[in-house]
PDB file with one MODEL, atoms N, CA, C and O in Angstrom:
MODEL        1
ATOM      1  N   UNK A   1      -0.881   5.065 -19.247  1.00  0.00           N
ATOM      2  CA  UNK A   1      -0.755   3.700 -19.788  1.00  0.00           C
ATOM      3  C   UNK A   1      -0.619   2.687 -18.660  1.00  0.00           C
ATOM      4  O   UNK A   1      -1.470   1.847 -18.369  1.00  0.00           O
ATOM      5  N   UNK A   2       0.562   2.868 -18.057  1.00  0.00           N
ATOM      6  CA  UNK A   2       0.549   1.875 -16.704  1.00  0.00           C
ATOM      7  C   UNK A   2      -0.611   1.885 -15.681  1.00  0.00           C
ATOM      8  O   UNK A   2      -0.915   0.854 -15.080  1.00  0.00           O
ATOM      9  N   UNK A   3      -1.233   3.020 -15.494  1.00  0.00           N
ATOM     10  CA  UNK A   3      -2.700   3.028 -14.455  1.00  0.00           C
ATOM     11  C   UNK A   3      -3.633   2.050 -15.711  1.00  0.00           C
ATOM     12  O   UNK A   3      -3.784   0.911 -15.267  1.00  0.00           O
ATOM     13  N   UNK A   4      -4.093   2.167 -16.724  1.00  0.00           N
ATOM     14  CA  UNK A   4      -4.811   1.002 -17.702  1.00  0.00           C
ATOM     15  C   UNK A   4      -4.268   0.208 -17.166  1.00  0.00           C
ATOM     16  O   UNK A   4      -4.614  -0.120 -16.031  1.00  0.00           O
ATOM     17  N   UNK A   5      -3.379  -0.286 -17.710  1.00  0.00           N
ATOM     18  CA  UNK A   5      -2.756  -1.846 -17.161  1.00  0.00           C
ATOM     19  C   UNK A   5      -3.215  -2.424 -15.496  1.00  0.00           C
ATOM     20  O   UNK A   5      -3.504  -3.567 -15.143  1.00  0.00           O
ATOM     21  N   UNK A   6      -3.166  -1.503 -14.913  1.00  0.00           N
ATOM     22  CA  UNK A   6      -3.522  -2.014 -13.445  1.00  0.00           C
ATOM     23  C   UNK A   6      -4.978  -1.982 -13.297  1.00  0.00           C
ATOM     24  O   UNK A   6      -5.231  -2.691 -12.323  1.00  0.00           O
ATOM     25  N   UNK A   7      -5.914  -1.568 -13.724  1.00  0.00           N
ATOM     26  CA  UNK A   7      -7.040  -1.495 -14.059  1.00  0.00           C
ATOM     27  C   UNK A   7      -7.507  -2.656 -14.157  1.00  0.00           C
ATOM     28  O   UNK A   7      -8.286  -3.074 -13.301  1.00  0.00           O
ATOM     29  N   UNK A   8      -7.112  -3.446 -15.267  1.00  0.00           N
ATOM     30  CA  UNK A   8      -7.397  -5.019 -15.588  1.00  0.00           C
ATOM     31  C   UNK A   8      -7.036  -6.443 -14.567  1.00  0.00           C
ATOM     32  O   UNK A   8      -7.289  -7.643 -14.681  1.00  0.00           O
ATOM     33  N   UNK A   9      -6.308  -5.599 -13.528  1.00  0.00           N
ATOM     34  CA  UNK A   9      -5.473  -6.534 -12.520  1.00  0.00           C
ATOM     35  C   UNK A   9      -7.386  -6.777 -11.571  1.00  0.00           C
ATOM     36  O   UNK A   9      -7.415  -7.540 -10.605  1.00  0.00           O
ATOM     37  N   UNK A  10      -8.248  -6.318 -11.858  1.00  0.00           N
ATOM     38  CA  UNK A  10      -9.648  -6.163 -11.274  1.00  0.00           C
ATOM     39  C   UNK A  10     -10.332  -7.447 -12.112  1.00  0.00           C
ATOM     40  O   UNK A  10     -10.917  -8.336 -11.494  1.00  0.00           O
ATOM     41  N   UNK A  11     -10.245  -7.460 -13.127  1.00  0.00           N
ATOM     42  CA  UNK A  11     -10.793  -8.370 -13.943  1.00  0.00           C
ATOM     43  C   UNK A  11     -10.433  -9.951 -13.601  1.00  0.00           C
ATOM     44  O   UNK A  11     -11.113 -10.933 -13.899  1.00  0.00           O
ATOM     45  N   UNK A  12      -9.795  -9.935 -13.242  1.00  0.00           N
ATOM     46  CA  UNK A  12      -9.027 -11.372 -12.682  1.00  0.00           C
ATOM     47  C   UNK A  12      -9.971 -11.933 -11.528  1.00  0.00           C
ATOM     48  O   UNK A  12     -10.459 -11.305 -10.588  1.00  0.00           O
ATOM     49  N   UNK A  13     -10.078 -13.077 -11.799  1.00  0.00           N
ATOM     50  CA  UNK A  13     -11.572 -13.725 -11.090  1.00  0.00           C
ATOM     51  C   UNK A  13     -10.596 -14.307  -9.819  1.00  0.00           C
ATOM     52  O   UNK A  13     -11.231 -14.106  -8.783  1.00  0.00           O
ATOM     53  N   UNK A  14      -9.632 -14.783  -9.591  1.00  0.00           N
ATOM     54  CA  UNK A  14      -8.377 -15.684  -8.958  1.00  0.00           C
ATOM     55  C   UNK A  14      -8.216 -14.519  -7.725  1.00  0.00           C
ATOM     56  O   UNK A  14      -7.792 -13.444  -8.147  1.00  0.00           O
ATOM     57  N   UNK A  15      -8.467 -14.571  -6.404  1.00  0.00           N
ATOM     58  CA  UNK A  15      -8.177 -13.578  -5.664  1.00  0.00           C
ATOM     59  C   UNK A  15      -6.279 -14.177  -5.826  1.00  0.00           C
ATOM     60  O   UNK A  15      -5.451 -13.518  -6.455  1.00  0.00           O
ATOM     61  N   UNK A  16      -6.075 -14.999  -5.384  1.00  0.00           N
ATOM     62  CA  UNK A  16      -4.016 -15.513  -5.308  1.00  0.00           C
ATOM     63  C   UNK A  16      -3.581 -14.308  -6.589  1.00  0.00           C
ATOM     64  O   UNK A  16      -3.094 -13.192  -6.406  1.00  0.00           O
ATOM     65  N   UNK A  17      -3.935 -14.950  -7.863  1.00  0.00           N
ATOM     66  CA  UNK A  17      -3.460 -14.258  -8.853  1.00  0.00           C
ATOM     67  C   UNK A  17      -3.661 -13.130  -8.732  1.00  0.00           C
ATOM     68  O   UNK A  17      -2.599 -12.599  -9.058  1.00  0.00           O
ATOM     69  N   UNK A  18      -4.445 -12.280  -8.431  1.00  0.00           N
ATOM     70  CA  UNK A  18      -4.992 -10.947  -8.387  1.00  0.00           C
ATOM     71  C   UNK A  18      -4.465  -9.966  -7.494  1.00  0.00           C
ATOM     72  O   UNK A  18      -4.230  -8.791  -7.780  1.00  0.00           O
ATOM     73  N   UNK A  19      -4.230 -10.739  -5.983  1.00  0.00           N
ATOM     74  CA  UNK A  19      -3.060 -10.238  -5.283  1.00  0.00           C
ATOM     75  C   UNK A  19      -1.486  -9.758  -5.681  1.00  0.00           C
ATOM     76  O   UNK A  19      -0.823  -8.723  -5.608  1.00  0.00           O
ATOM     77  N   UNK A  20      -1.326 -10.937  -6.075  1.00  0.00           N
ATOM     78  CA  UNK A  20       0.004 -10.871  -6.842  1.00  0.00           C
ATOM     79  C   UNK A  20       0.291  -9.961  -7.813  1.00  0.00           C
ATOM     80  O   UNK A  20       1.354  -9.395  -8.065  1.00  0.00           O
ATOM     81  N   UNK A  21      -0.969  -9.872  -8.423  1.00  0.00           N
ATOM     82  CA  UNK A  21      -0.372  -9.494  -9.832  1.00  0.00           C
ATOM     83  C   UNK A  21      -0.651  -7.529  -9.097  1.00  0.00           C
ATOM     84  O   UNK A  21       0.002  -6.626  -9.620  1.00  0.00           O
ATOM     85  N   UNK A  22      -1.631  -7.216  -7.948  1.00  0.00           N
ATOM     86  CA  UNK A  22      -1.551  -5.916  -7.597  1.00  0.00           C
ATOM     87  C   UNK A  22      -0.380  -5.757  -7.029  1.00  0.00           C
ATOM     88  O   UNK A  22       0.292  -4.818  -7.456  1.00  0.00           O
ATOM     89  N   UNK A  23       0.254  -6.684  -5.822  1.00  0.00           N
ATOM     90  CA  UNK A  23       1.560  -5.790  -5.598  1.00  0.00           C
ATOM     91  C   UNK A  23       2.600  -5.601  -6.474  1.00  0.00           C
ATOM     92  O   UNK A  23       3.515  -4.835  -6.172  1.00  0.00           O
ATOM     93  N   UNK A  24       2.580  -6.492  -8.043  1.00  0.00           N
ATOM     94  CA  UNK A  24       3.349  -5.743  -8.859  1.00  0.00           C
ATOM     95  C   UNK A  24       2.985  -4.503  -9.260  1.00  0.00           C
ATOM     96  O   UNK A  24       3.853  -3.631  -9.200  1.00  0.00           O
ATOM     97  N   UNK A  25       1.290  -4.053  -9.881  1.00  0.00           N
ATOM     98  CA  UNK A  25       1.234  -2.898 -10.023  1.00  0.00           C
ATOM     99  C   UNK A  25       1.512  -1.749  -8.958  1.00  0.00           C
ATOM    100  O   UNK A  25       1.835  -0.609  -9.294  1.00  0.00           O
ATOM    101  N   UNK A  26       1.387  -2.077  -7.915  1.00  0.00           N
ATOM    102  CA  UNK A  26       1.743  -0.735  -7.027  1.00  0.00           C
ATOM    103  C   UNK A  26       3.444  -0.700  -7.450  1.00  0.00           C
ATOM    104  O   UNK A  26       3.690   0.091  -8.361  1.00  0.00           O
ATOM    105  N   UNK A  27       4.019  -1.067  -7.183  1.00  0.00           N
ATOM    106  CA  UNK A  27       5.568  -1.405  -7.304  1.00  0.00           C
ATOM    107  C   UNK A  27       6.315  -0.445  -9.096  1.00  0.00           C
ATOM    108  O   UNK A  27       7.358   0.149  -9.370  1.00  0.00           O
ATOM    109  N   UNK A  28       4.782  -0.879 -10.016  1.00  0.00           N
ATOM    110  CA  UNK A  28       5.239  -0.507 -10.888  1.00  0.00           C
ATOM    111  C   UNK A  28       4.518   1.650 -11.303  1.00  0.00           C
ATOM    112  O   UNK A  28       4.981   2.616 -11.910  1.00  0.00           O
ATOM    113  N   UNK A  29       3.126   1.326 -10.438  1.00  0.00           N
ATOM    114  CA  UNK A  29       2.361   2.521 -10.871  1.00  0.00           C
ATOM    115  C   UNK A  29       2.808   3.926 -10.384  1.00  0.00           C
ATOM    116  O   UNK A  29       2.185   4.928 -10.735  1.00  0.00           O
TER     117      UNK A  29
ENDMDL
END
């Protein structure tokens, strides 16, 4: 479930946002 979720962190057109939102998934995966 949590690897899906980080999956979509790709879809994000915004490299800023997209950064961000990956070092939460590592943190969380």
């Amino acid at each position: 479930m949590r690897g899906e979720k980080c999956l979509l962190v790709y879809d994000i057109p915004e490299d800023k946002i997209r950064s961000k939102v990956a070092d939460i998934c590592l943190d969380y995966c």
